[in-house]
KEKE-3310 file (N, C-alpha, C; in steps of 0.2 Angstrom, whole numbers, plus 5000, padded with zeros to 4 digits):
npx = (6065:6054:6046:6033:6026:6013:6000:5984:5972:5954:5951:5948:5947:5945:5947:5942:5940:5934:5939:5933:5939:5931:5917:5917:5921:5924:5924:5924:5924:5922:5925:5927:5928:5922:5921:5909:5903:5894:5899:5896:5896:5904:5900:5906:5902:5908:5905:5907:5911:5926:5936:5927:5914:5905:5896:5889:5887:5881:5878:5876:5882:5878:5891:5909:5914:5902:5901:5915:5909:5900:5908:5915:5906:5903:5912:5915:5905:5906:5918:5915:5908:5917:5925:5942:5957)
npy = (5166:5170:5162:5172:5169:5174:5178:5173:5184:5183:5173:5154:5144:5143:5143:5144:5144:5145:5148:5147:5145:5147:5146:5133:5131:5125:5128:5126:5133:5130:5135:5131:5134:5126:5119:5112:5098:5103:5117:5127:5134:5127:5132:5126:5120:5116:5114:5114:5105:5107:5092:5083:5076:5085:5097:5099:5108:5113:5127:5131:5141:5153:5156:5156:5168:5173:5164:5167:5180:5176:5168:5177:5185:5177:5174:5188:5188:5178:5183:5194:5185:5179:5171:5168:5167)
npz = (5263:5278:5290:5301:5316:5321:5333:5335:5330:5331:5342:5339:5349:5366:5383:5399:5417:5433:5449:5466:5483:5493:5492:5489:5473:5459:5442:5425:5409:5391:5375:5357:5339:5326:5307:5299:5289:5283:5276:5285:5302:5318:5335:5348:5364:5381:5398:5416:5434:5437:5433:5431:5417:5410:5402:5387:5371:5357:5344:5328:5315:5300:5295:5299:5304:5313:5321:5331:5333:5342:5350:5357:5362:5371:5380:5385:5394:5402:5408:5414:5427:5433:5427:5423:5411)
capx = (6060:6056:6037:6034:6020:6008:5994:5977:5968:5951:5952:5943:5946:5947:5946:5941:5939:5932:5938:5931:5939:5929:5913:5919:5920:5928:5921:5926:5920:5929:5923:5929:5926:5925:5917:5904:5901:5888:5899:5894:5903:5898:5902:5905:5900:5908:5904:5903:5915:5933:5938:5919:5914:5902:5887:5892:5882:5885:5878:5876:5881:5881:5899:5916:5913:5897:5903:5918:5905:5896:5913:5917:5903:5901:5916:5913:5899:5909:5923:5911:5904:5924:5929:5948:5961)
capy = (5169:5167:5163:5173:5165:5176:5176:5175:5190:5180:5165:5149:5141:5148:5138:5148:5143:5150:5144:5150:5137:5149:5142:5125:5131:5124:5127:5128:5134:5129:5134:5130:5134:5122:5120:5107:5095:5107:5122:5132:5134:5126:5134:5119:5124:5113:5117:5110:5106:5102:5087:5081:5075:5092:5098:5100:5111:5114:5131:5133:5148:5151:5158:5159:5175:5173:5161:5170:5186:5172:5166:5182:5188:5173:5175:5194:5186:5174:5185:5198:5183:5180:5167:5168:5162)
capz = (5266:5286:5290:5307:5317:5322:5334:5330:5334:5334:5346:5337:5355:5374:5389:5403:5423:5440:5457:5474:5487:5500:5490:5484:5466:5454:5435:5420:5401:5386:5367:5350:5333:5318:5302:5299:5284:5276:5276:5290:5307:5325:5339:5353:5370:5385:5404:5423:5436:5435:5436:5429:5410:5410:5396:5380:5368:5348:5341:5320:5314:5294:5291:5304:5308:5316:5327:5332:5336:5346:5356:5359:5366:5379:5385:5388:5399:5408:5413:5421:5432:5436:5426:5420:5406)
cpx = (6058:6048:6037:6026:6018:6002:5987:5972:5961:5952:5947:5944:5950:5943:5947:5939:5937:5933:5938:5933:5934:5922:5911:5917:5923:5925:5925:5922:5924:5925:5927:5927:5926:5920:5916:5905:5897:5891:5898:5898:5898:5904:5901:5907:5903:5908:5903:5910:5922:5934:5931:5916:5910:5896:5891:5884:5884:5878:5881:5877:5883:5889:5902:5915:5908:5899:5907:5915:5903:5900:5916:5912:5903:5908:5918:5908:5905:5915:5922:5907:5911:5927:5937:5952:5965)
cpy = (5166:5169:5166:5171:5172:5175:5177:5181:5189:5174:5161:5146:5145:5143:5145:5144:5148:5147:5150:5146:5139:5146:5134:5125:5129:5123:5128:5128:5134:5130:5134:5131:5128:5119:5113:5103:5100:5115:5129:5131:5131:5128:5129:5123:5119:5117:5112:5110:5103:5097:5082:5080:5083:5091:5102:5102:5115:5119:5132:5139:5147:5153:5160:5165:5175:5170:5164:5176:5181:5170:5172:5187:5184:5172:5182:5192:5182:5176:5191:5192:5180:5175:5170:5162:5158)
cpz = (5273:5286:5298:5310:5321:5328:5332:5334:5336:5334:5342:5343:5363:5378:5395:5410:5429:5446:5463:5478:5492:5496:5486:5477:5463:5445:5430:5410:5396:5377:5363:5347:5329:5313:5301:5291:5280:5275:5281:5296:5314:5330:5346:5360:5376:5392:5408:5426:5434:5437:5430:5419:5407:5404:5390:5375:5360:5344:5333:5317:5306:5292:5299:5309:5312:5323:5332:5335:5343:5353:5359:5362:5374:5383:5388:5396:5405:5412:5418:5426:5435:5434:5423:5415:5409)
residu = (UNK:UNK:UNK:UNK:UNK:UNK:UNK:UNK:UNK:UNK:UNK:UNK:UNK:UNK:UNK:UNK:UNK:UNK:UNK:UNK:UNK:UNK:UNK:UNK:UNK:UNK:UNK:UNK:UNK:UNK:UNK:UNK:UNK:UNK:UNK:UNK:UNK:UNK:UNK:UNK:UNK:UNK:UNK:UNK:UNK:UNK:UNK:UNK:UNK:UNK:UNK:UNK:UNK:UNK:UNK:UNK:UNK:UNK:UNK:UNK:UNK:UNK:UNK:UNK:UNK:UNK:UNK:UNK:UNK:UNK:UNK:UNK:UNK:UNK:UNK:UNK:UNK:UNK:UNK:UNK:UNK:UNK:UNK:UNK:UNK)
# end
């Protein structure tokens, strides 16, 4: 029997970027999934310029799924203000 790999329909991580040279842009947004000591999920927020350590921010959600609503929405958001994969 042959395992065939799969992709994941929802993403536990996604790195996204924005560059403008004509505005000296360079950003990027990177979140994660993963599950905590106490059973619940954290959704880990990283942001700022490339190149740059950035802001990091870690969101509790009770159960995977929530999170996954969560990373899926903020990257609804981020791709209408023009970031890309």
């Amino acid at each position: 029997m042959t395992i065939i790999d799969q992709p994941e329909i929802f993403p536990k991580s996604l790195r996204l970027r924005r560059i403008d040279l004509a505005r000296n842009m360079r950003r990027y947004y990177r979140m994660e999934i993963m599950s905590n000591l106490f059973g619940e999920a954290s959704l880990i927020r990283e942001w700022g310029r490339i190149g740059s350590r950035g802001q990091v921010l870690i969101e509790t959600h009770p159960d995977e799924g929530q999170a996954i609503n969560a990373l899926m929405k903020l990257a609804r958001a981020k791709r209408r203000k023009g970031y890309e994969s």
